[in-house]
Each structure stands twice: as structure tokens, then as C-alpha cells.
NULOVO-165443 format. One record per residue: residue number from 1; x, y, z of N, C-alpha, C in turn. Coordinates in steps of 0.02 Angstrom, whole numbers, plus 50000, padded with zeros to 5 digits. Example, Ala and Ser with C-alpha at 12.3 -4.5 7.8 and 13.67 -1.06 7.14 Angstrom:
! residues 2
 seq   n.u   n.v   n.w  ca.u  ca.v  ca.w   c.u   c.v   c.w
   1 50660 49716 50390 50615 49775 50390 50660 49835 50390
   2 50642 49888 50354 50684 49947 50357 50645 50002 50394
! end
This chain:
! residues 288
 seq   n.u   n.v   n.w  ca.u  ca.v  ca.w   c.u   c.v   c.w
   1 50042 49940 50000 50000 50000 50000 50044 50062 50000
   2 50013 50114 49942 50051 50154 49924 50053 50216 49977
   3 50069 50242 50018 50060 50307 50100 50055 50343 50064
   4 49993 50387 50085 50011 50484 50068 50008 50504 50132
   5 50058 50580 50124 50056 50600 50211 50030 50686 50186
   6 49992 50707 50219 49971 50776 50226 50015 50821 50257
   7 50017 50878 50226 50078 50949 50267 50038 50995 50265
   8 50026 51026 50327 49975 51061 50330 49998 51128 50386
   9 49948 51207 50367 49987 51250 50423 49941 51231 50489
  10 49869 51211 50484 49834 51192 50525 49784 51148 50477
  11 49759 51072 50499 49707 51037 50484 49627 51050 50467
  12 49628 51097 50504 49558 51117 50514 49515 51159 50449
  13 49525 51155 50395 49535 51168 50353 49472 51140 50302
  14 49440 51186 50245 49386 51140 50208 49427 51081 50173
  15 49494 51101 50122 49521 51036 50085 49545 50980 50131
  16 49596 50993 50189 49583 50936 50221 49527 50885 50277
  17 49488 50920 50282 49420 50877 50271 49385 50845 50230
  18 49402 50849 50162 49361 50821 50109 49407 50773 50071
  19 49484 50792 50064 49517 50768 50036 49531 50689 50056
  20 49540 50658 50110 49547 50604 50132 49477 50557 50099
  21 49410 50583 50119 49370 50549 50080 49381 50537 50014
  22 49382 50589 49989 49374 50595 49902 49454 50522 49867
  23 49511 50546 49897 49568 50490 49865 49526 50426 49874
  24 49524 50412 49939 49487 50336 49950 49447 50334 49915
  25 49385 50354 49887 49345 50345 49854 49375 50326 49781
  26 49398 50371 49769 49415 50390 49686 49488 50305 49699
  27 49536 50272 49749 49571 50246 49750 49522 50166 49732
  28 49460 50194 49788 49442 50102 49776 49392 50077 49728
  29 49369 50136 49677 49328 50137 49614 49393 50143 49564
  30 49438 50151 49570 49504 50120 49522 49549 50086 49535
  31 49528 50051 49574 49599 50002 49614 49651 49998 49635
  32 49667 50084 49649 49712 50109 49645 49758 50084 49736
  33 49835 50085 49747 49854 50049 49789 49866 50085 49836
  34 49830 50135 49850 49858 50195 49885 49814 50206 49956
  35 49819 50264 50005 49779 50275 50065 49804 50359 50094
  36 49784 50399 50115 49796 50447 50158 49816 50397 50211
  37 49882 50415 50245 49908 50377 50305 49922 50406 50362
  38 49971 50457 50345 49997 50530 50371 49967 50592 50378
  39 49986 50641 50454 49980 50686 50442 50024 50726 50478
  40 50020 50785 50469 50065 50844 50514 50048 50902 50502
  41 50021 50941 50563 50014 51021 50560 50039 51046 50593
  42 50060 51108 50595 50105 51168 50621 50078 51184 50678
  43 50012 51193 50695 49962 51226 50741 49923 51185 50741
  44 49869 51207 50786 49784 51198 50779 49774 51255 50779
  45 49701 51259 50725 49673 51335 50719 49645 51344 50778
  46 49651 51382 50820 49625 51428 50870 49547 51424 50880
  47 49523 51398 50924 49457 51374 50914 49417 51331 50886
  48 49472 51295 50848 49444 51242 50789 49454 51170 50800
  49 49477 51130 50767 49480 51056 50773 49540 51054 50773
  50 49579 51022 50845 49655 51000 50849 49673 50937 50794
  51 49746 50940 50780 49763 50879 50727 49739 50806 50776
  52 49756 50810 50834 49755 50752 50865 49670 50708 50828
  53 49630 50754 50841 49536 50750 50823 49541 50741 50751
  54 49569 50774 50721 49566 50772 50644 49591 50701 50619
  55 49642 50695 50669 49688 50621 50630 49633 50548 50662
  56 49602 50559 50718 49560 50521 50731 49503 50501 50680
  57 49466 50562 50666 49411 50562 50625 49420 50548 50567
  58 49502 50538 50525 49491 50534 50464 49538 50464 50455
  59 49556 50425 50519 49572 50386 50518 49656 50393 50490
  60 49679 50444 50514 49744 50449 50519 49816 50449 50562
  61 49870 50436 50547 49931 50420 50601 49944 50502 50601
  62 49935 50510 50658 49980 50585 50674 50059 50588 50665
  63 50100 50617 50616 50172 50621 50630 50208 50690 50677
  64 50254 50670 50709 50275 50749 50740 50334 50781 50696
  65 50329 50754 50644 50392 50817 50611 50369 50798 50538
  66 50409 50851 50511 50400 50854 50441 50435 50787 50405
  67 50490 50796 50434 50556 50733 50422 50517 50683 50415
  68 50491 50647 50476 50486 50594 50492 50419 50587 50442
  69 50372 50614 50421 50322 50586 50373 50349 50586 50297
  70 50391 50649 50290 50425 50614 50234 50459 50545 50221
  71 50503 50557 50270 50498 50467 50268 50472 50434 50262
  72 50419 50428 50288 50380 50366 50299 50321 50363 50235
  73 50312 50435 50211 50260 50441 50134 50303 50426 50073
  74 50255 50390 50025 50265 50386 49973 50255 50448 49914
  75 50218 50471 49933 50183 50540 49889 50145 50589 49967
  76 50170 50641 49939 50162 50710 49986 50086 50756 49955
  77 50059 50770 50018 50030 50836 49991 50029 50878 50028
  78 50064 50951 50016 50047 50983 50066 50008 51058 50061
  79 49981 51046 50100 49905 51073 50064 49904 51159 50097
  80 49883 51183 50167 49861 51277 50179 49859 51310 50140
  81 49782 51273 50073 49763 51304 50025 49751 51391 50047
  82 49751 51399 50095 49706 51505 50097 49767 51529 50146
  83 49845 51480 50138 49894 51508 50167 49966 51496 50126
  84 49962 51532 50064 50022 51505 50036 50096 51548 50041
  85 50103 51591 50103 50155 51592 50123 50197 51573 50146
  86 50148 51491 50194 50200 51443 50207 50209 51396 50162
  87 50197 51387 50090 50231 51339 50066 50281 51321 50045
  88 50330 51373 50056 50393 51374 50037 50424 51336 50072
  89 50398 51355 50156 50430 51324 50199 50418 51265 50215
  90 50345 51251 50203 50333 51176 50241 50345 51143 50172
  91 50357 51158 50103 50379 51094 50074 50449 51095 50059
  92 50496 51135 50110 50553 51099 50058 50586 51071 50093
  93 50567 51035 50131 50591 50959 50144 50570 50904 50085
  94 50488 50909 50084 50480 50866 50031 50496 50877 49966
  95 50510 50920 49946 50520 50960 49873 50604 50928 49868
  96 50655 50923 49924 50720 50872 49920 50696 50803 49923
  97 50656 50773 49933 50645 50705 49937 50644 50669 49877
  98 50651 50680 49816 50620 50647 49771 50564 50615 49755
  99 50514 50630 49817 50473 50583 49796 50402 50647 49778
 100 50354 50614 49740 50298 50664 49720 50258 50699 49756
 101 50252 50771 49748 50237 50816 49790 50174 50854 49772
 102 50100 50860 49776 50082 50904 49753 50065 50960 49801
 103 50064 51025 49786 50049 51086 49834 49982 51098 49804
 104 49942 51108 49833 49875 51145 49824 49879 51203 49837
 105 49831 51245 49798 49810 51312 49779 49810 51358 49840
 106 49844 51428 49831 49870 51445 49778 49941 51432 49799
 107 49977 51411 49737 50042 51388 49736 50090 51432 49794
 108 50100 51490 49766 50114 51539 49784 50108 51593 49810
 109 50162 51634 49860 50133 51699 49889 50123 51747 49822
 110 50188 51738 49768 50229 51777 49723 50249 51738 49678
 111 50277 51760 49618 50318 51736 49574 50379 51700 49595
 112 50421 51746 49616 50479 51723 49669 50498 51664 49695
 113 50468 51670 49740 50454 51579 49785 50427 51542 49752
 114 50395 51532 49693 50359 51483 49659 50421 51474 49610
 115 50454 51535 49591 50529 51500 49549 50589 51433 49595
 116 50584 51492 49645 50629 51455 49686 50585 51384 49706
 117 50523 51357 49724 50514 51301 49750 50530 51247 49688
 118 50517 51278 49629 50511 51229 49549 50607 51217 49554
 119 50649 51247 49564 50718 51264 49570 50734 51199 49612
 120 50707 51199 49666 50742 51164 49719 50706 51102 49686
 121 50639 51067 49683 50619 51021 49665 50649 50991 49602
 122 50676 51044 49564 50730 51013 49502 50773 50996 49516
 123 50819 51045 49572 50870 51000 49589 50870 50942 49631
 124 50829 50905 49661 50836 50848 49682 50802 50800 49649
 125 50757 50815 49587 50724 50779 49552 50653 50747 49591
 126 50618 50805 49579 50570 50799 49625 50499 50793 49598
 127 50477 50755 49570 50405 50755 49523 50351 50852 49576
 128 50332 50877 49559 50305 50936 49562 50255 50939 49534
 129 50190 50963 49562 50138 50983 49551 50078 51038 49578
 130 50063 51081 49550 49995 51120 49588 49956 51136 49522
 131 49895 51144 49563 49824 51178 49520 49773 51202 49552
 132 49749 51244 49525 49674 51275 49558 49644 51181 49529
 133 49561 51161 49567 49548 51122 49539 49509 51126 49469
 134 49490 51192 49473 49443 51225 49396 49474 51202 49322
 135 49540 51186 49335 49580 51176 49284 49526 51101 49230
 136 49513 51073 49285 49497 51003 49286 49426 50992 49276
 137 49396 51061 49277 49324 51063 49250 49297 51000 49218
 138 49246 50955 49220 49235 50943 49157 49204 50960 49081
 139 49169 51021 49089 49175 51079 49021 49224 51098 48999
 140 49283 51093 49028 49365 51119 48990 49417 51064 48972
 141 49370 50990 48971 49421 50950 48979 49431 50923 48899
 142 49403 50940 48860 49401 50935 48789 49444 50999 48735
 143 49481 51038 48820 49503 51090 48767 49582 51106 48796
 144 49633 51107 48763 49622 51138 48699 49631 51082 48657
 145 49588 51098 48595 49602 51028 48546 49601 51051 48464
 146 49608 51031 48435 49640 51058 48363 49605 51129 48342
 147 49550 51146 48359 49507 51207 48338 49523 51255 48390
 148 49511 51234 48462 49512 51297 48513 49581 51271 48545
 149 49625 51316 48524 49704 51327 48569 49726 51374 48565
 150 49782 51388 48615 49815 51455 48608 49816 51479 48559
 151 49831 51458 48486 49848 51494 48427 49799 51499 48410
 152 49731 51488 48391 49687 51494 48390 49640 51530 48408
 153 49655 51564 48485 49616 51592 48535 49625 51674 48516
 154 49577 51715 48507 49614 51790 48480 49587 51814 48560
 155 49535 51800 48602 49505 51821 48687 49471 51773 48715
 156 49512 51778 48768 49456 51730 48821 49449 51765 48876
 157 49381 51754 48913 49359 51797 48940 49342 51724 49016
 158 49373 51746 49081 49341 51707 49137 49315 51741 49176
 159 49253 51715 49205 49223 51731 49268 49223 51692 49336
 160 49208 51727 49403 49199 51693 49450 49189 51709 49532
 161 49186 51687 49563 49153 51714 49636 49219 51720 49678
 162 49214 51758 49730 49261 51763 49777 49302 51830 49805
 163 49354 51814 49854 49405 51860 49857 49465 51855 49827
 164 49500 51907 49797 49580 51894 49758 49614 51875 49771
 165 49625 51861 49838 49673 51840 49882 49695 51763 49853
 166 49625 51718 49882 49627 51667 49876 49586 51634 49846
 167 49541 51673 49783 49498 51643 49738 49553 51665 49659
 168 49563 51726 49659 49581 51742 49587 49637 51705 49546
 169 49668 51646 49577 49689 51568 49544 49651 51549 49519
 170 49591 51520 49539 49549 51496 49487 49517 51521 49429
 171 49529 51590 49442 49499 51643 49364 49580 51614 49303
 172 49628 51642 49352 49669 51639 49294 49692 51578 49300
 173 49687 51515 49326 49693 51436 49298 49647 51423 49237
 174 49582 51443 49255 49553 51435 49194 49598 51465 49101
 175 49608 51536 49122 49633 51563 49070 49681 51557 49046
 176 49736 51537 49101 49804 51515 49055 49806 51426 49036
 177 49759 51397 49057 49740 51299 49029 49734 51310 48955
 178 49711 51372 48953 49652 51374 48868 49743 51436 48819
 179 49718 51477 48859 49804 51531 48821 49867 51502 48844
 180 49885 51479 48872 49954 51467 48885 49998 51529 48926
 181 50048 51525 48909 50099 51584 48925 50100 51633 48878
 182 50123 51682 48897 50165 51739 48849 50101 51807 48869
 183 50074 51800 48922 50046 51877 48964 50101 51930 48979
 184 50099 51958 48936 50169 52027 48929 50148 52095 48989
 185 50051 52117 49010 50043 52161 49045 49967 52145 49074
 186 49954 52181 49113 49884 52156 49147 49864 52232 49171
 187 49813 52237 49171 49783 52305 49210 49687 52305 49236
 188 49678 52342 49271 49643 52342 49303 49570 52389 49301
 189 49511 52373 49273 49430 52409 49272 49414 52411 49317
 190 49422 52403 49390 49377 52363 49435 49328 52426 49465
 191 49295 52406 49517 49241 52457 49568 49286 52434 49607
 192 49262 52450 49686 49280 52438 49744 49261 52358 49776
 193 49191 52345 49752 49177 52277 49764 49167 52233 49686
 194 49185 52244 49623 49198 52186 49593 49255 52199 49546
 195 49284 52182 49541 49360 52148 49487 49357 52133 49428
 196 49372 52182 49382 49400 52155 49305 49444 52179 49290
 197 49505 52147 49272 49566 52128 49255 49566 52102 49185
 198 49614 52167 49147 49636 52142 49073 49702 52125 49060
 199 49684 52080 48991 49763 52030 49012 49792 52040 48934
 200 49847 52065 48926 49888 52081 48850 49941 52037 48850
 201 49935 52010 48792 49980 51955 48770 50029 51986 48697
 202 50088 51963 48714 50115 52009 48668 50123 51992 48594
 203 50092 51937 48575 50072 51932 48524 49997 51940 48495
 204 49972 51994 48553 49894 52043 48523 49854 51997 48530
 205 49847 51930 48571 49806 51894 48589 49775 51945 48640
 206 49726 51927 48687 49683 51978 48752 49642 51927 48800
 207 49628 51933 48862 49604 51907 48890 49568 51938 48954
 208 49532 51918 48993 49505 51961 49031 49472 51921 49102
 209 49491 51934 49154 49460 51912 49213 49408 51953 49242
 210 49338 51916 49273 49292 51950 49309 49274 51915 49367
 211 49299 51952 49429 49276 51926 49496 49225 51972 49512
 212 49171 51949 49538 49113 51966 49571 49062 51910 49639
 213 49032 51939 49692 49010 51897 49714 48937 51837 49693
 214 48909 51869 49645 48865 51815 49619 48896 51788 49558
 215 48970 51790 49519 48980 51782 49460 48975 51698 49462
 216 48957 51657 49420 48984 51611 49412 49047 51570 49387
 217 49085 51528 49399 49129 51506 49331 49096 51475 49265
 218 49118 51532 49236 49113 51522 49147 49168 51547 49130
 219 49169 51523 49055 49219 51554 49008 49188 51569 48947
 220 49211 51613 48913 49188 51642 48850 49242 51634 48794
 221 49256 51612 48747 49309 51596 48695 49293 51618 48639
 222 49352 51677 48601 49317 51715 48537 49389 51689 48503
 223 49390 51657 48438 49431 51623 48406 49450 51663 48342
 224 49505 51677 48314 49525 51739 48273 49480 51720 48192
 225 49476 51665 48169 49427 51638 48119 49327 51680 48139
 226 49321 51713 48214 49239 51739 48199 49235 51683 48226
 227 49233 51636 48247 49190 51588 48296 49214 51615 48359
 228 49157 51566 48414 49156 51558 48474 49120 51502 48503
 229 49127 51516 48565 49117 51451 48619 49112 51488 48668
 230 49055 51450 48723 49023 51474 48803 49041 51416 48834
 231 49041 51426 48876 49058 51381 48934 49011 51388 48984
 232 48952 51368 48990 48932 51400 49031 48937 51382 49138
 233 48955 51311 49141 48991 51281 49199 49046 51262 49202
 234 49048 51260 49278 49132 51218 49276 49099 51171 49335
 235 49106 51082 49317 49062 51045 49362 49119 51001 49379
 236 49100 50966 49418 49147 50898 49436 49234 50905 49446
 237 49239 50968 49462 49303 50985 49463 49337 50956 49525
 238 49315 50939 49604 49363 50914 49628 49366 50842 49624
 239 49324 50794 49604 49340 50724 49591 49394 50725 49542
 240 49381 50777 49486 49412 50776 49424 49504 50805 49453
 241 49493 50821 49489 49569 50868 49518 49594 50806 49559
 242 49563 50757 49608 49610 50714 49637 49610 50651 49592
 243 49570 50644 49539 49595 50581 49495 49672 50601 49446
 244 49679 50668 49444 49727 50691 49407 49788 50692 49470
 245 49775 50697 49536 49823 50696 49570 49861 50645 49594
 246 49816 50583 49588 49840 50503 49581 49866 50476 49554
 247 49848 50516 49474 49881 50476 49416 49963 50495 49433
 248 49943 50586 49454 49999 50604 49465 50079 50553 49509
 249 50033 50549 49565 50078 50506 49606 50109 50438 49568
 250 50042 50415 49537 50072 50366 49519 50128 50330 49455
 251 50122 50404 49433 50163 50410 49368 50221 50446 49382
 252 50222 50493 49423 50293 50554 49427 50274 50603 49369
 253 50226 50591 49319 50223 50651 49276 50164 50695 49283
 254 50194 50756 49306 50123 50826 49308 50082 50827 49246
 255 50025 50843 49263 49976 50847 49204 49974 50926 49197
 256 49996 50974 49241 50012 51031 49228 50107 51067 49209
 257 50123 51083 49149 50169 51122 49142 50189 51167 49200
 258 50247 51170 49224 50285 51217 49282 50274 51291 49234
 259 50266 51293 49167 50282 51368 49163 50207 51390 49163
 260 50152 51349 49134 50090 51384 49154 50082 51378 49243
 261 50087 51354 49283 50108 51358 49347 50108 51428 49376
 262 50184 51420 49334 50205 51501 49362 50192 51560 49320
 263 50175 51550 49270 50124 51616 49221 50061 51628 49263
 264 50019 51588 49303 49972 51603 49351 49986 51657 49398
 265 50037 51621 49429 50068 51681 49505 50096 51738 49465
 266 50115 51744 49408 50135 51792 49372 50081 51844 49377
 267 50027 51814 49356 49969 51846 49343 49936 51869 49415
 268 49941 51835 49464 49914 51862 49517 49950 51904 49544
 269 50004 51917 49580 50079 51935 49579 50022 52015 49542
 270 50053 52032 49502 50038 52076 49430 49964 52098 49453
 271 49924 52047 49449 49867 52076 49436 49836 52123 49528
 272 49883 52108 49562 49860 52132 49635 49884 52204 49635
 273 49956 52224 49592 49976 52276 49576 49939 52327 49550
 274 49904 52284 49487 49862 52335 49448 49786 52342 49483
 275 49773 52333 49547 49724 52338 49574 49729 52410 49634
 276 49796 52409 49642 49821 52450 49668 49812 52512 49620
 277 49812 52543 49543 49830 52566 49517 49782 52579 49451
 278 49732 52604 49464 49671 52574 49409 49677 52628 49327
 279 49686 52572 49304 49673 52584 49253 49751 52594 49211
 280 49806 52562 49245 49854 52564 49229 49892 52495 49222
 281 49940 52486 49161 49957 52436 49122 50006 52411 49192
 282 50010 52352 49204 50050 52325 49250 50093 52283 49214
 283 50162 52263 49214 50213 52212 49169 50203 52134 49221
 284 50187 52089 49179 50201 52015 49220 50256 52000 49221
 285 50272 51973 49265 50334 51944 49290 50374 51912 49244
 286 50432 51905 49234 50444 51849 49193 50481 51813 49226
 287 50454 51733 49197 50462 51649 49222 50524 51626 49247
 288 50589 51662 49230 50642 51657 49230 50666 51689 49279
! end
């Protein structure tokens, strides 16, 4: 049996509550040889559910160090999806291990640290992975395909609910799955309570993010030929995100590119700037 061990800043958390169900499930409807085994958090949230309770309820071994569950895991996840300032720190132990790592959303605080974690995980040869789960839609999972792709794409337009902080990954996961790389500037329409963000590609492609609190996820696709395509849901995305994270483990190969990865945090990075600054062209980072 294959161990996964959880890295976490505190347990108490919506993904690690759901996540232990969902692998098992998705492991024993594919036969897959695997189990959540491990865990380890930094804290308990303050009023919330201690790891000790958490590891009980989800039928898990509590570890006391980072070390020691690396060891003992076969595949890592370490997850304080709505805290990604510690992921630098709590994965790079596992990010030297060689063994497969995925970080959940959002990757990164910055561009920066998301270079440097892809850096260190190369140098020890470290299979690497993150994604919003939207990526994994199943309305987007047919794309891109010979008609709708980057070269193809002259605007795409995403929508979606939340705060920027820790929602506006999933606007631009959607948009860079479908465009790819090469976002040269980003700038900012917004009000005070909703968000639109334009995205210039320097080969005169365009794209455009809209956060609002009733927005839904959709996408809108205008193709340089005068066609288009709606999207009008994004469904089944976290079954669809941990069957992709299994395969992951069980292959060593990401189903996401490191440079769309980091063209994301580029974009957030960037796009928090130009929120600061309305109506003014912001430069994205570059990958390097």
C-alpha cells in the first residue's frame, strides 16, 4: 500500500476535510494501491479542530515532524490552501525528497518563491505539482484541441466568485489551461467591490478576468477565424482534480506544465499591483 502523508499549516481546514474521503473513494473505484496515512500540522486553528481530532476522524497516524512523514510517505501533499506563504517552507523538505509532491492552491505567495520552489524540486528531482481544481472542469476538459488553442484563441474571457486573495487562481487557471503563456501586461477596470482585470499578450492575443460575488465560473472563447464558444459551467472539478492527482503520484508526471504554473502567480503577483493602480498597464513577471 502506496502512504500519502498531509503537510498542513493547521488541519482544520475545508480541503483537508474532504480530501481524505474523496482519494479513498476515487482509489477504491480504480483500484488504485494507495491511502491517506499521514499527517502533520504546524498549529491547531484557534478554536477549531486540533490535529490530534482530525487524525482520529479521518482515520489517520499523526506524525511529529516534517522529516519523519517524509519518510515514511510515498507521495506528499501539502496542502494551507488560503495560506500560501508557508509553502515554501513547509515543502522543502519534501520538494528534496524525490518523491511526488503536490501543493494545492494557491501555489504561491509571488512569482519568486514559486521560481525558487520549481528550482529546488529540480534539483533533487522531485516530480512537482499544483492547480486550482477548475483547471479540471469537466466543460474544459476537451480543450484545447485542434480548433480551440492558444493559437487559435484571439480572447478569452473568465468569470467567478470570491476574494483575490485566495479565489483569483481559479479565474486565471482557467485562462492560462486554454492561452498558455506569453501575458506581457495586465491592468485593472475594477469598482471597489467587483474585479475586472485585462490581460495583454504580446502577440495581440487579450484576455480578461471577472471577479464578482454572484459571478459564476464560465468562460467565453472568441477564436481569430469569427467563431466562438460558452462555457457556461465548471462541474465535477474536485473528483476531476484528485483523479489527476493520483495519476499524478502514480506516474511522477504533472499533468500541469511548471511554466503555466508560474504564468498564474505571474498573473496574480501583477494583477494585485494593477488593482492598486486602476486603470494602469501592470508588466508580468517573467518565468525566469
Amino acid at each position: 500500500m502506496k502512504k500519502i502523508g498531509f503537510i498542513d499549516f493547521y488541519l482544520d481546514e475545508w480541503h483537508a476535510h474532504k480530501y481524505p474521503e474523496w482519494i479513498r473513494e476515487n482509489a477504491a473505484a480504480l483500484g488504485r494501491n494507495c491511502d491517506v496515512a499521514y499527517a502533520w500540522a504546524e498549529v491547531d486553528r484557534e478554536g477549531g479542530i486540533d490535529t490530534d481530532s482530525w487524525c482520529r476522524e479521518n482515520r489517520v497516524e499523526r506524525i511529529m515532524s516534517i522529516e519523519e512523514l517524509v519518510e515514511k510517505s510515498d507521495y506528499i501533499i501539502v496542502l494551507s490552501p488560503d495560506n500560501p506563504e508557508h509553502h515554501e517552507r513547509l515543502a522543502r523538505i519534501p520538494l528534496m525528497s524525490g518523491k511526488p509532491v503536490y501543493i494545492d492552491k494557491t501555489f504561491s505567495p509571488d512569482l519568486s518563491s514559486g521560481i525558487r520552489m520549481f528550482e529546488l524540486a529540480e534539483k533533487h528531482g522531485t516530480p512537482l505539482f499544483s492547480s486550482s481544481a477548475l483547471r479540471f472542469a469537466k466543460e474544459l476538459a476537451s480543450y484545447p484541441d485542434d480548433k480551440v488553442n492558444s493559437d487559435s484563441l484571439e480572447y478569452t474571457a473568465v468569470s467567478g466568485p470570491g476574494h483575490y486573495e485566495n479565489y483569483s487562481v481559479h479565474q486565471f487557471e482557467m485562462l492560462v489551461s486554454l492561452m498558455g503563456t506569453g501575458a506581457q501586461k495586465i491592468k485593472s477596470l475594477s469598482s471597489e467591490q467587483g474585479r475586472l482585470l485585462a490581460v495583454a499578450y504580446a502577440d495581440g492575443r487579450r484576455g480578461s478576468m471577472l471577479q464578482m460575488a454572484a459571478a459564476p465560473f464560465q468562460v467565453l472563447l472568441q477564436l481569430k477565424n469569427g467563431e466562438g464558444a460558452f462555457i457556461s459551467e465548471c462541474s465535477d472539478i474536485f473528483p476531476r482534480l484528485i483523479h489527476a492527482m493520483l495519476d499524478f503520484f502514480e506516474t511522477g508526471t504533472p499533468p500541469v506544465p511548471k511554466e503555466e504554473t508560474l504564468e498564474i502567480m505571474a498573473l496574480i503577483e501583477a494583477g494585485q499591483k494593477a488593482l492598486e493602480s486602476y486603470d494602469t498597464w501592470i508588466p508580468v513577471g517573467s518565468l525566469k
